[in-house]
Backbone bond lengths (Angstrom), bond angles and torsions (degrees), N, CA, C in turn:
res aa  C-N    CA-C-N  psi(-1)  N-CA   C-N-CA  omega(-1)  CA-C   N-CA-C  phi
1 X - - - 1.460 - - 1.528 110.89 -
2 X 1.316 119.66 -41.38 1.156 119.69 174.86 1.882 124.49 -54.53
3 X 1.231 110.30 -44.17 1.606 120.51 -168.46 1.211 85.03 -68.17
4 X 1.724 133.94 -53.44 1.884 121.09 -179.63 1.140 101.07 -57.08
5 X 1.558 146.66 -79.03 0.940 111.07 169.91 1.085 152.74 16.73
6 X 1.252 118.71 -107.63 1.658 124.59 141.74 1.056 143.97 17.20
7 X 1.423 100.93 -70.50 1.720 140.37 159.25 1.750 104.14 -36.20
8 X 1.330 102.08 -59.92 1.462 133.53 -179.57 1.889 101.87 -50.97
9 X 1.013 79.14 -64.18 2.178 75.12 -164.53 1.321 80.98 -68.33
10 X 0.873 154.97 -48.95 1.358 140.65 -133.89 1.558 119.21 -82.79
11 X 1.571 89.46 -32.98 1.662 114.24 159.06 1.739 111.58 -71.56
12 X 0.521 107.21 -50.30 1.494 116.85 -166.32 2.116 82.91 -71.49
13 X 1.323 116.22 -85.45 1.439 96.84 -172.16 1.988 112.49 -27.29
14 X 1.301 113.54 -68.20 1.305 103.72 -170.65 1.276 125.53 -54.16
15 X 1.660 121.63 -17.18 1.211 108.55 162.38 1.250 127.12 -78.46
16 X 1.820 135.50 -25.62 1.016 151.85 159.29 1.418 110.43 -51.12
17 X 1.396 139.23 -36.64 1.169 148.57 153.94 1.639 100.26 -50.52
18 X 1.056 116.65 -69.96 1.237 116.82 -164.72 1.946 117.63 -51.69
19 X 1.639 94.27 -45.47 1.379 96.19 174.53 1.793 126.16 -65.68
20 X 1.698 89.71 -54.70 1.071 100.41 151.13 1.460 157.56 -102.22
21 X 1.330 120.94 79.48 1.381 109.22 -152.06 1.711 119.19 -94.67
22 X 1.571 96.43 101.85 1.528 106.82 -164.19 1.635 80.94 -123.60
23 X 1.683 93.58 -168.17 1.665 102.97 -171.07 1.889 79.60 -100.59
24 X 1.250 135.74 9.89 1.546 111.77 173.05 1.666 104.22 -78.33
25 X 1.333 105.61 -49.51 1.126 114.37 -175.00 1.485 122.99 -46.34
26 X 1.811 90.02 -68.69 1.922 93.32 174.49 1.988 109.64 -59.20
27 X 1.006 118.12 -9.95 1.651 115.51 162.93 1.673 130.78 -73.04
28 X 1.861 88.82 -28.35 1.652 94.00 168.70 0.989 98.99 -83.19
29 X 1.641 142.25 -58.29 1.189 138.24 -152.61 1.805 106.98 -62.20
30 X 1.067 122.68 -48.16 1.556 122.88 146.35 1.773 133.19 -14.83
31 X 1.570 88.53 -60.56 1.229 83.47 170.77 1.563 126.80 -123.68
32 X 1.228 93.09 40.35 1.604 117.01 156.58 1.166 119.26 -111.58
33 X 1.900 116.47 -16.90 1.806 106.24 169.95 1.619 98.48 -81.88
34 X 1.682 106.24 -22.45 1.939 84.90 -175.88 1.755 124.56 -67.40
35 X 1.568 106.32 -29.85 1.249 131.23 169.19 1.256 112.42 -51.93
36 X 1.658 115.56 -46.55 1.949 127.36 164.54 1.496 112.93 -45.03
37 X 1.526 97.53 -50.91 1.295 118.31 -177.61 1.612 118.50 -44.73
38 X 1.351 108.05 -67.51 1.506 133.61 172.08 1.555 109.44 -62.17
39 X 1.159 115.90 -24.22 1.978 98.93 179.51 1.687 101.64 -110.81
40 X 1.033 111.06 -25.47 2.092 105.66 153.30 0.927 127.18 -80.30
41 X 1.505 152.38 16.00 1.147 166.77 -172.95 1.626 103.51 -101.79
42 X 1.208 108.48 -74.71 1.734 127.67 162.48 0.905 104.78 -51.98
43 X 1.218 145.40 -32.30 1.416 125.72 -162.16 1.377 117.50 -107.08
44 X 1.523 100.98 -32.61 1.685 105.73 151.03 1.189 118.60 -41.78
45 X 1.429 114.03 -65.72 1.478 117.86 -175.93 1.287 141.23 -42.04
46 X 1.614 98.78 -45.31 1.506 121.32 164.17 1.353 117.23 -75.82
47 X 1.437 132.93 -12.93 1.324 126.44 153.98 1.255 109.82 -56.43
48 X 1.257 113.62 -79.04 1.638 119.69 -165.49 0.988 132.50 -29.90
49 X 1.117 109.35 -48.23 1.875 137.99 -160.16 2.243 82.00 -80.93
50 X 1.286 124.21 -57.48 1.611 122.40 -177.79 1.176 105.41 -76.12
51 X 1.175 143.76 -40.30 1.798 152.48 158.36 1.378 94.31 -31.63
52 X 1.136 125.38 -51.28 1.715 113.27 -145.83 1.767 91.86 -93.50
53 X 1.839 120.31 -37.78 1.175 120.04 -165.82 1.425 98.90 -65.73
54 X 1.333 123.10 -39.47 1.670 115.11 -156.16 1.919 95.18 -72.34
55 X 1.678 109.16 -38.22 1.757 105.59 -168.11 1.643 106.21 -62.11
56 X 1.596 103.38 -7.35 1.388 111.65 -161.81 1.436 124.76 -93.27
């Protein structure tokens, strides 16, 4: 749920950028890729490591 998510703000920032292109915008979109950043990081991680145990 999280990576759609993601997908989601990330769309939504670049179009808000796009429509509007002020420094509010490129400031959300900023700190909505670090927020991307921080909930795919973990969540990568914790796939892999259970991905690999269950094929295993």
């Amino acid at each position: 749920m999280r990576p759609s998510l993601s997908v989601m703000i990330a769309a939504a920032g670049l179009w808000s950028m796009a429509v509007d292109n002020s420094a509010t915008a490129r400031s959300l979109l900023s700190l909505l890729a670090l927020l991307m950043a921080k909930w795919s990081e973990p969540a990568a991680r914790a796939a892999i490591p259970s991905g690999m145990s269950q094929n295993a």
